[in-house]
C-alpha positions as a printed Julia matrix, in Angstrom:
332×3 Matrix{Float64}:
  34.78  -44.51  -42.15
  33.84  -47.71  -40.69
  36.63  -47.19  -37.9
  35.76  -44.14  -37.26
  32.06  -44.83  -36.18
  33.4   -47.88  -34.17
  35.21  -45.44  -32.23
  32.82  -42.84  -31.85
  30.02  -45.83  -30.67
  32.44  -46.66  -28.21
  33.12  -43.35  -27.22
  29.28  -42.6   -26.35
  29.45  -45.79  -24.29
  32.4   -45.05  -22.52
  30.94  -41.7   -21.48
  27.62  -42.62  -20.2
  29.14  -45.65  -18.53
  31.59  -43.39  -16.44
  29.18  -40.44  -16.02
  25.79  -42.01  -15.48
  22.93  -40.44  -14.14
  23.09  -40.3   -10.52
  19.6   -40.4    -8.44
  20.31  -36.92   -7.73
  19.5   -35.46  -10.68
  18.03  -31.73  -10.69
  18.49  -32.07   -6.94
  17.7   -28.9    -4.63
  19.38  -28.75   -1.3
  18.59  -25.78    1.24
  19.84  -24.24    4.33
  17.75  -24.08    7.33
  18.84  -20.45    8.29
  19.05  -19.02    4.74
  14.84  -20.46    4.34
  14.26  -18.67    7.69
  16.14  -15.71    6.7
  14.36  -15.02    3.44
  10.51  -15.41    5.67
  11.99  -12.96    7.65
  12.8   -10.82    4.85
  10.38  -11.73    2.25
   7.51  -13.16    3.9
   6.13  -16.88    4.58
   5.24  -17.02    0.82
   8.73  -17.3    -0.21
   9.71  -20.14    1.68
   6.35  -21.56    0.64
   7.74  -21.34   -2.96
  10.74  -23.42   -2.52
   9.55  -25.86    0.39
   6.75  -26.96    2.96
   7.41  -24.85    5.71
   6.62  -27.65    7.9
   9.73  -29.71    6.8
  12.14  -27.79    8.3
   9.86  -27.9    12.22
  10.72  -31.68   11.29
  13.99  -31.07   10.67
  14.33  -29.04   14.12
  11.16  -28.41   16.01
  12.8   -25.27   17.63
  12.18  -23.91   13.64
   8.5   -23.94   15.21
   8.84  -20.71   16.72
  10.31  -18.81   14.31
   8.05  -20.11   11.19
   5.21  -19.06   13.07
   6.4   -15.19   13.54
   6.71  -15.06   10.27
   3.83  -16.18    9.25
   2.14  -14.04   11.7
   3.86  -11.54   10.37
   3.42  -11.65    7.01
  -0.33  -11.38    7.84
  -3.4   -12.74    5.88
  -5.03  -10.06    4.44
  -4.87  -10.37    0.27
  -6.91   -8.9    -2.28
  -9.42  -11.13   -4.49
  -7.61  -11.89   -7.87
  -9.65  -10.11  -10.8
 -11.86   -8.58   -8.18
 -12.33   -4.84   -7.35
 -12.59   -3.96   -3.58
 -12.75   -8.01   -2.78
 -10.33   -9.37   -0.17
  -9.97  -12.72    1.36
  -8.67  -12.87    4.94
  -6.81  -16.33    5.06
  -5.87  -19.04    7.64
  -3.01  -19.29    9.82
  -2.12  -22.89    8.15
   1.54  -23.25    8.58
   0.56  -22.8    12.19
  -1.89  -25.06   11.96
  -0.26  -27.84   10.78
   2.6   -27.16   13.58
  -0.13  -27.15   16.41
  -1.6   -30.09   15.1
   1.81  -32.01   14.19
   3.62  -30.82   17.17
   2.87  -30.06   21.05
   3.76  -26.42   20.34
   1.93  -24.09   22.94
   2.85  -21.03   21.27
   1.27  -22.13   17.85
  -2.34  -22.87   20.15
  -1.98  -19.36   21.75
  -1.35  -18.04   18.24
  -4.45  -19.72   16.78
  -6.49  -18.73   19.94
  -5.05  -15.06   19.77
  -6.18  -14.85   15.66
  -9.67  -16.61   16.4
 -10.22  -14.01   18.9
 -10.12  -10.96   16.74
 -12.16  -12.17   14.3
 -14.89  -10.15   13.17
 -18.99  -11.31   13.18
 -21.06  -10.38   10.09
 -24.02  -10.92    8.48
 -21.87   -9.89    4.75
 -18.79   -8.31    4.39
 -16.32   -7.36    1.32
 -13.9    -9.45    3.03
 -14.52  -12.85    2.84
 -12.93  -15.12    5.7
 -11.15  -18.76    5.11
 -11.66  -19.65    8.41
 -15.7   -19.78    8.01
 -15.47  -22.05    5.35
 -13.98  -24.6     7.44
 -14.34  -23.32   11.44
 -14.14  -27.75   12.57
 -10.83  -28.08   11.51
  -9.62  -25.02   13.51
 -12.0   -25.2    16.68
 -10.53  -28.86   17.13
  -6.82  -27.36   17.21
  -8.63  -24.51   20.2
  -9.66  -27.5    21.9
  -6.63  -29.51   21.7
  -4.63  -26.71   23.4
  -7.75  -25.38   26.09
  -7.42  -21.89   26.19
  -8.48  -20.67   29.55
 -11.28  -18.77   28.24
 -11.8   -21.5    25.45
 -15.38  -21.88   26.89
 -16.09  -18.46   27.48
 -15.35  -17.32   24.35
 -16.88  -20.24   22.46
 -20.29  -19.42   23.98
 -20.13  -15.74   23.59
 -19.48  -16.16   20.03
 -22.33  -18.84   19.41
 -24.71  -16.66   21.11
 -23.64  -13.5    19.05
 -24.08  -16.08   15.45
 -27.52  -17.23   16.24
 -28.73  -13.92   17.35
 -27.13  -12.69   13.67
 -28.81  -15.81   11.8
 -32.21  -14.54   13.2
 -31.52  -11.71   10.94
 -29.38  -13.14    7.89
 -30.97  -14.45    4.27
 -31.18  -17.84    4.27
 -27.42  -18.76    2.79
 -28.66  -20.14   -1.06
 -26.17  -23.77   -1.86
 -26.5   -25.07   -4.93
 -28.15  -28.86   -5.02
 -26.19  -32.01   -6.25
 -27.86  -32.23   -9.6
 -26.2   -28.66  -10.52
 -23.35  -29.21   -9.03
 -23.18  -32.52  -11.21
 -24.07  -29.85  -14.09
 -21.43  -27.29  -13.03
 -17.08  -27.92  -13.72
 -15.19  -27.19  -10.76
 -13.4   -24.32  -12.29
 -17.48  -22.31  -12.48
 -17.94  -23.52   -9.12
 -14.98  -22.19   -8.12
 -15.44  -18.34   -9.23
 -16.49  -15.57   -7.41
 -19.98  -15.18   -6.52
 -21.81  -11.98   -4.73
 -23.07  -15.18   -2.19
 -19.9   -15.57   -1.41
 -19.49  -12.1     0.51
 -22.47  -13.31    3.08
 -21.65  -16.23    5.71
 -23.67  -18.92    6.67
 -24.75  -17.55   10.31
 -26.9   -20.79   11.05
 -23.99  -23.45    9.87
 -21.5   -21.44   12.36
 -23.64  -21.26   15.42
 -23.94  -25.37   14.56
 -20.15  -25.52   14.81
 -19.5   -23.86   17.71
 -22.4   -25.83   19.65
 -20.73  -28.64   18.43
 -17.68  -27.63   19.78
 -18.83  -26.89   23.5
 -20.83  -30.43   23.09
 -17.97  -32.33   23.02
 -16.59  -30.14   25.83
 -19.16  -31.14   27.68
 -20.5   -27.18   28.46
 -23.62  -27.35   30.38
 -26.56  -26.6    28.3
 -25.13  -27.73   24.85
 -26.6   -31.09   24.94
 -27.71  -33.18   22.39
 -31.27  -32.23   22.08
 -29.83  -28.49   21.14
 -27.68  -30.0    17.9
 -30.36  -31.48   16.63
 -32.74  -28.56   16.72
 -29.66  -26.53   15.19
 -29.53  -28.9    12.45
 -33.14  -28.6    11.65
 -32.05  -24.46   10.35
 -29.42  -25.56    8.13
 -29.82  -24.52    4.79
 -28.01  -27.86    3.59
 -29.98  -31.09    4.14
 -27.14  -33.23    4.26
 -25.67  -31.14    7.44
 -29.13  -32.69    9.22
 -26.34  -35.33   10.1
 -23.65  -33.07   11.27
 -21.65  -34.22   13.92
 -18.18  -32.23   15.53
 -15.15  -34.09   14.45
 -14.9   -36.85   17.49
 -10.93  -37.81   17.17
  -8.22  -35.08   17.7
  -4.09  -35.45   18.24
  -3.24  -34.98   21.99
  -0.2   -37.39   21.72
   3.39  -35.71   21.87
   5.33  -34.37   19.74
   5.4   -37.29   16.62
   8.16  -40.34   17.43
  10.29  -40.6    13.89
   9.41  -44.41   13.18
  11.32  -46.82   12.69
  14.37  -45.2    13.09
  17.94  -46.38   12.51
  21.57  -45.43   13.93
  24.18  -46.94   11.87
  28.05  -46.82   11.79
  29.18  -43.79    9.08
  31.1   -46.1     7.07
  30.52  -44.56    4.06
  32.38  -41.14    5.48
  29.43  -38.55    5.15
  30.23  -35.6     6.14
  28.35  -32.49    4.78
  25.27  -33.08    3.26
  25.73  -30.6     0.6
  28.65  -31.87   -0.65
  28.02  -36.06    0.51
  24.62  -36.37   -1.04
  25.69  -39.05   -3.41
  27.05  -40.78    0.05
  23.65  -40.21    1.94
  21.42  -42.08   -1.16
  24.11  -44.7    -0.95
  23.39  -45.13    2.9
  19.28  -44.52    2.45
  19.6   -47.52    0.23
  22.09  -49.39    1.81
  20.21  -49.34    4.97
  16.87  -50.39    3.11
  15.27  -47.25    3.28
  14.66  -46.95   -0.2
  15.2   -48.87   -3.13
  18.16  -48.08   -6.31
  15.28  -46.86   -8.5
  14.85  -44.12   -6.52
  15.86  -40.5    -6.28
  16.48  -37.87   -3.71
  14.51  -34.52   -4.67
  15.29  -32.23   -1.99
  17.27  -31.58    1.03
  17.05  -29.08    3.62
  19.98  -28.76    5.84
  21.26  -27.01    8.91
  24.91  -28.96    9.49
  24.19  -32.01   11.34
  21.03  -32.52   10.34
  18.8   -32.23    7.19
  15.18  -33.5     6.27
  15.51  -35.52    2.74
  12.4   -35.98    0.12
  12.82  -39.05   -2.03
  10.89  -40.5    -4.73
  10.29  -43.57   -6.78
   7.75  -44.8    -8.96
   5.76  -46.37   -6.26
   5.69  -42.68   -4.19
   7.62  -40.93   -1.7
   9.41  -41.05    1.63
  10.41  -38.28    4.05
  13.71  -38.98    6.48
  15.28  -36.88    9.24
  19.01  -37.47    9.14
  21.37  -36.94   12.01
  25.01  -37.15   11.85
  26.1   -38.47   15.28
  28.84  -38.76   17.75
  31.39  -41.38   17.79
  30.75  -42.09   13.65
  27.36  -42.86   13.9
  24.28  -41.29   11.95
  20.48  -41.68   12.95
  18.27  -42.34    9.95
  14.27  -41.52   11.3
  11.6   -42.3     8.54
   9.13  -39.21    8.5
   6.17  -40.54    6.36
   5.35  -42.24    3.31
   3.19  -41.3     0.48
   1.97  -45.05   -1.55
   0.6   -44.48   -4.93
């Protein structure tokens, strides 16, 4: 009996020593045209359920293009969950994130051509993203300058104070109930919600054409704008002052090292490509590859450790040689 359990013990330790846990455990690798394929088919929402849409424009910003159609596509109209009649109209924010990420014209003439047909209300059933936010997107209009950027800009300011003039004055509630008040009641659907802050828009775009220096949206005319706000704390409002006009981003540091460790697909190499991350001191042996997105010579690799996570573009190069580019980082 004793024998026996000697043998099993060693058994068990035979096994786990020959068939360990590798650090690609519960690993999902994709292909690039099989992601795009099912957006085209399916929507942007289903490549949304299995990765960031924006990983594979880093894996090939040609991707860009094609994420955007879809996206486009797909449209942005949805109805209110547990709502009757309700319907949000969303943001474009996979082509957000490429026009701010990338120098992509098409995704600024996408953004301009979606601003443009947005409607101007006092309340409506439908209840727009976009003027819950309007800095972060006017700051991607300006970064790619429409020709009639200005035009429009003051049109539409004009049209929002001559509709505040009219409009209730939009009811926040103050800090001490919102100290009072869990996120999730703040977070439900209330009738407010259907009417837009007229006053708080017409701010915005003023903003906007301040910092484009538009003749006649001067200082003196924020500061009587901020006076209307319904918000006292928007009495020191200012447009956001730093935007991205670099290039499209430079994958840094990067590495090009010989292939000795013979990787060759990276579906079927991915035990050789965490030996290289690591050999290369990219990342460290406690940590783990979580996802890969392919398209032959190249794929986009999530890892993860206990300390956070690191994005790399891989290359597999001429003459034996692959190019390792470090994405980003994410510390915890």
């Amino acid at each position: 009996m004793r024998l026996r359990l000697l043998i099993l013990c060693w058994c068990v330790l035979t096994s786990l020593i020959a068939k360990p846990n590798t650090p690609t455990d519960a690993l999902k690798i994709y292909n690039a045209t099989e992601l795009l394929n099912i957006g085209k088919k399916q929507g942007i929402h289903q490549i949304e359920n299995l990765v960031q849409p924006i990983d594979l424009v880093y894996l090939n910003p040609l991707y860009g293009s094609t994420i955007i159609d879809i996206e486009f596509k797909t449209g942005f109209l949805e109805k209110l969950k547990n709502q009757k009649n309700i319907y949000t109209y969303g943001i474009p924010k996979n082509t957000m994130e490429i026009a701010d990420n990338f120098s992509n014209q098409k995704a600024g003439a996408k953004l301009f051509e979606y601003y443009c047909r947005l409607p101007k209300f006092i309340k409506s059933d439908t209840i727009y993203t976009i003027y819950n936010n309007l800095d972060d997107y006017l700051k991607l209009l300006i970064k790619y300058k429409s020709p009639k950027l200005i035009e429009k800009l003051k049109k539409d300011y004009y049209q929002w104070n001559k509709l505040a003039k009219k409009a209730p004055r939009k009811v926040y509630p103050t800090f001490e109930e919102m100290k009072k008040t869990s996120f999730e009641e703040l977070s439900k659907f209330k009738p407010t919600d259907l009417y837009v802050d007229c006053n708080f828009l017409a701010l915005q775009i003023a903003g906007a054409l301040n910092s484009l220096k538009v003749t006649g949206f001067d200082d003196l005319l924020l500061e009587k704008l901020k006076k209307k706000q319904s918000q006292s704390f928007r009495n020191e409002y200012s447009f956001p002052k730093t935007f991205n006009f670099g290039p499209p981003p430079n994958y840094n540091p990067n590495k090009t090292v010989l292939n000795t460790i013979g990787i060759n697909s990276f579906r079927t190499d991915i035990n050789k490509v965490y030996e290289l991350l690591v050999k290369t001191g990219n990342i460290g042996w406690e940590s783990k590859i979580d996802r890969v997105i392919e398209d032959g010579s190249k794929a986009y690799v999530s890892t993860s450790s206990s300390n956070g996570y690191d994005f790399f573009r891989i290359e597999l190069m001429e003459k034996k040689r692959i190019k390792i580019d470090l994405i980003s980082s994410i510390t915890e």
